[in-house]
C-alpha positions in Angstrom: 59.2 222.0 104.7 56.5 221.9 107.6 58.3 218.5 108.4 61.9 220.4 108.8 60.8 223.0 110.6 58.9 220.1 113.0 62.6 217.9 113.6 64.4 221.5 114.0 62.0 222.2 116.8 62.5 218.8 118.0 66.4 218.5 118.2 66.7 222.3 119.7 63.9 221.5 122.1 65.9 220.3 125.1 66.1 221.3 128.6 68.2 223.8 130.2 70.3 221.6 132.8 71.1 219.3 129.6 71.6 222.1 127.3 74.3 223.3 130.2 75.9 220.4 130.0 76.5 220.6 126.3 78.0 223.6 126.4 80.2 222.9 129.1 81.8 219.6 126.6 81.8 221.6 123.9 83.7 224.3 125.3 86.3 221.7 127.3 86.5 220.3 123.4 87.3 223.5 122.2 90.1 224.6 124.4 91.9 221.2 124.3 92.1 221.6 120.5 92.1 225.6 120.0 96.0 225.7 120.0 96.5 222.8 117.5 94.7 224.4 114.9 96.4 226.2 112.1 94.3 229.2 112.7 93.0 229.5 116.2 90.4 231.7 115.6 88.4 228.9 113.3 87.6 227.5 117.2 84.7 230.5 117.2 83.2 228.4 114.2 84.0 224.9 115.3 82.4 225.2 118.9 78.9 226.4 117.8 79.5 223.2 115.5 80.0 220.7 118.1 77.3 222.0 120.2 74.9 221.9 117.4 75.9 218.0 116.5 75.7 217.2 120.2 71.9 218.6 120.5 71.5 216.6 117.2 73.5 213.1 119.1 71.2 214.0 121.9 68.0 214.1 119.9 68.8 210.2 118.5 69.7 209.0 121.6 66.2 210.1 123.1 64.6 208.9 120.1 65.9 205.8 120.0 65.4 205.5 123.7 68.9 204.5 123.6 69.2 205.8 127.6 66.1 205.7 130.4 65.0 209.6 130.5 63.7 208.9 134.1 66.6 207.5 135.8 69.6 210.4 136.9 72.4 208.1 135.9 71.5 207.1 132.8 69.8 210.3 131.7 73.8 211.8 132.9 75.1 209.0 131.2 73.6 209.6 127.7 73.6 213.6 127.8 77.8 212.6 127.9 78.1 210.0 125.5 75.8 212.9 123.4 77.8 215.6 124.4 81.3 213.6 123.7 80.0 212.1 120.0 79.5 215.5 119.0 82.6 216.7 119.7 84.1 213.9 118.0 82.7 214.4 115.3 83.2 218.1 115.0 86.7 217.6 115.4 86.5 215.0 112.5 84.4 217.4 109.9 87.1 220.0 110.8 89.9 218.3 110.3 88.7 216.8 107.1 87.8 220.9 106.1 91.7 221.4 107.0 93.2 218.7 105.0 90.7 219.5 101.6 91.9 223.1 102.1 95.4 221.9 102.2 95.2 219.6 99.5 93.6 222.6 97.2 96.4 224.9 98.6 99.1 222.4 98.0 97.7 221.4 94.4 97.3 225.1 93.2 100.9 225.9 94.2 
């Protein structure tokens, strides 16, 4: 459990101007897709989810030293490709939540 608690703290420990920039994709994800979902109101749990998978996207690329932390372009550079694979795949894990639900709706009918 101590080990969980340790990558938690880890993957949430980011700075502010990077955390800002999360956000900001997250939420320019959100709008772009808040009218095409069957219930727009799901976008209140759908943009905590992307922010939470880019922090997570953001966490690996650090680890895996994927971008230079020291140099401003490619620290900018990986905080978007983290920022931009997490709202990928948010939008993925929520439309795959939309078509089970409408699979179980269409199969109980």
């Amino acid at each position: 459990m101590a080990g969980a608690q340790e990558l938690f703290y880890k993957i949430t420990e980011i700075d502010n101007t990077t955390f800002t920039i999360l956000i900001l994709i997250a939420g320019i994800a959100s709008m772009a897709i808040r009218n095409s979902l069957a219930m727009p109101g799901l976008i209140v749990i759908i943009m905590p989810l992307m922010l939470g998978l880019s922090m997570v996207a953001n966490f690996a690329f650090v680890s895996f030293e994927f971008f230079q932390q020291n140099r401003i372009d490619q620290w900018v550079m990986g905080v978007i490709a983290a920022g931009t694979s997490g709202a990928i795949i948010g939008i993925a894990l929520a439309a795959l939540v939309g078509k089970l639900f409408d699979r179980k709706q269409t199969q109980t009918a």
